[in-house]
Phi, psi and omega in degrees: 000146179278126176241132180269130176316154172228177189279222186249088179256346175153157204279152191284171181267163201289153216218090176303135165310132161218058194016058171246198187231109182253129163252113173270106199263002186252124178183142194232154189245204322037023187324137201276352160283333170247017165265005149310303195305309183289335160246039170247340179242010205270317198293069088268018157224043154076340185276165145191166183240129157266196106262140157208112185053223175306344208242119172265191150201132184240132154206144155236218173308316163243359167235157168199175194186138171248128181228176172232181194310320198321326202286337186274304179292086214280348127334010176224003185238000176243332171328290167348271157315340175257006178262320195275358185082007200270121166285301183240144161256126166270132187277084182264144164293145176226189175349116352293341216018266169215004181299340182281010201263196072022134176300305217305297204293318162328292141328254168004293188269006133335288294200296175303332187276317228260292181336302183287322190293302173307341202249357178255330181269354161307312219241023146188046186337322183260017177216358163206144173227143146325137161230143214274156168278189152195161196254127167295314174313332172233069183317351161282316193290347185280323184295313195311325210268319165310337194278313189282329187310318191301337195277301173336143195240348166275045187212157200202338182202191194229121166284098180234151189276137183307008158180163171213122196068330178135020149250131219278150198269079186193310203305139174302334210276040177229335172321290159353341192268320178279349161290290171333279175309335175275295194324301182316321207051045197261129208250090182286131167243126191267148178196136199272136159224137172074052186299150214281174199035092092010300173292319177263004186261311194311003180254157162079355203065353170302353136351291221244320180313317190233308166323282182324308154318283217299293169318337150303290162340312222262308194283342179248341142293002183281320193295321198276294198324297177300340158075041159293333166311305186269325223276334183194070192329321180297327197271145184231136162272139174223099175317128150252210197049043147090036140122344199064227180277355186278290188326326181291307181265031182311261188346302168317321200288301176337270203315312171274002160301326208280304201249008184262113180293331178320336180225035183276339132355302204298151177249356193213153186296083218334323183277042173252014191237347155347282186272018154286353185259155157243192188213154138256207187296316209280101165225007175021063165160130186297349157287320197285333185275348173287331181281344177268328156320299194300289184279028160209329168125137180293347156256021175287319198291155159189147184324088160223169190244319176105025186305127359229035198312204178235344138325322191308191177242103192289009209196057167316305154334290178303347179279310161297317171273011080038279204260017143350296208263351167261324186266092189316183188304286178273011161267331153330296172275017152263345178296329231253299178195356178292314170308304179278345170310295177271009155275330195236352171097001162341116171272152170233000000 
């Protein structure tokens, strides 16, 4: 029988260790040092963090977001981990993340996260590693600050938002970064932010329904089109929601590769680029995630919840184990955790 993944509707039952290795690489933070930072420096750029009781609201100029203690506390985020059976998280910053800023101020809470972030996997090594900020917006200072992130021994990969300011990740002036991250074998996990068509998205959540995808889709035909791919060969991307729109729409991207003069450049097919990508979980219905095994490989798939919004996956495990009767043993375990073992640099 088919099951559609659910939200945050209430907590999955607590899930015994059965030695297997669960890597959660979409899992999102707050560290309570840089949302200081951010509302001791942001109110000069137009920003503030409200509170009311347990409850945040983060905004600046074109974005915002509401969270609760969990995205902060991290004792209530290893309970967590621990209800859903997920050994490790990789820690990401999420909405605004720091492109909106000042190079300077950009810098800064970067600079906060990637700190705080090194200082939590100190202080819990076998169970969170980091994926580094970078402020984009000013690509030298965004180079520096990775040269220095690499050096942290709690940070493993690299975070970038699926365009920064509304321009798509093909501009040269970032390639340096990504020269970087393939030197490194540092692993990009991409996340849509400030996402496209804004006017026709704000009712209904579609922003976050359709806006997120669709800006997956949009950042990773950029990556082929733009020929950041063959340019670096070496380098891994990791899509979230299950890939958005790009995978669901391949065939399409194919058939205007063949007819389009606009990509008459291309020497190879958008779907041969396929398995350049990794995907997660969150596709929140058990076909979709199976037509994505199926068309990139079960060592393509890897484990997220998007922890801990209500979008998210409340039972990530249970989302993978699930697909049993289609998914043998060990592509289960390389989807659950083996795959993000080696994207992040894991001992196992």
């Amino acid at each position: 029988m088919i099951h559609s993944s659910h939200g945050k509707s209430g907590p999955p039952p607590a899930r015994q260790a059965r030695g297997k290795l669960a890597v959660d690489i979409h899992a999102h933070w707050y560290p309570a040092e840089w949302l200081k930072l951010f509302e001791k420096e942001g109110a000069s750029e137009a920003a503030r963090l409200e509170r009311n009781g347990s409850r945040y609201t983060i905004k600046t100029a074109r974005i915002s977001n509401a969270f609760d203690e969990e995205f902060v506390d991290a004792e209530l985020r290893l309970a967590a981990m621990d209800r859903q059976g997920v050994r490790v998280q990789a820690l990401s910053l999420t909405t605004p993340m720091v492109n909106w800023a000042s190079p300077a101020l950009g810098l800064a809470l970067a600079q906060a996260f990637n700190d705080t972030a090194n200082a939590l996997h100190a202080s819990h090594p076998d169970r969170f590693v980091g994926l580094a900020a970078l402020p984009m917006q000013a690509p030298e200072l965004a180079l520096r600050e990775l040269e220095r992130a690499a050096k942290l021994p709690g940070l493993r990969g690299l975070y970038l938002a699926t365009n920064v300011n509304g321009d798509n990740l093909d501009e040269r002036r970032f390639w340096d970064i990504y020269a970087k991250a393939e030197e490194l074998g540092w692993t990009i996990f991409l996340h849509p932010m400030d996402t496209i068509g804004p006017e026709r998205t704000a009712r209904y959540h579609l922003k976050n329904l359709l806006g997120n995808p669709y800006d997956t889709g949009v950042a990773a035909a950029s990556l082929i089109f733009g020929g950041v791919l063959d340019e670096f060969p070496k380098l891994e991307v990791n899509l979230p929601h299950a890939g958005g729109a790009f995978p669901g729409l391949i065939g399409r991207l194919d058939h205007g590769t063949r007819v389009r003069a606009e990509l008459k450049h291309m020497k190879k097919l958008p779907s041969e680029y396929l398995r350049r990508f990794t995907y997660d979980t969150i596709g929140h219905d058990d076909r979709i995630n199976l037509n994505l095994i199926r068309l990139v490989g079960a060592d393509r798939v890897v484990l997220g919840s998007d922890y801990c919004f209500d979008m998210g996956l409340v039972d990530p495990v249970g989302t993978v184990e699930r697909l049993h009767a289609s998914v043998d043993e060990s592509e289960r375990d390389l989807i659950l955790g083996k795959t993000a073992a080696r994207l992040l640099h894991l001992a196992t």
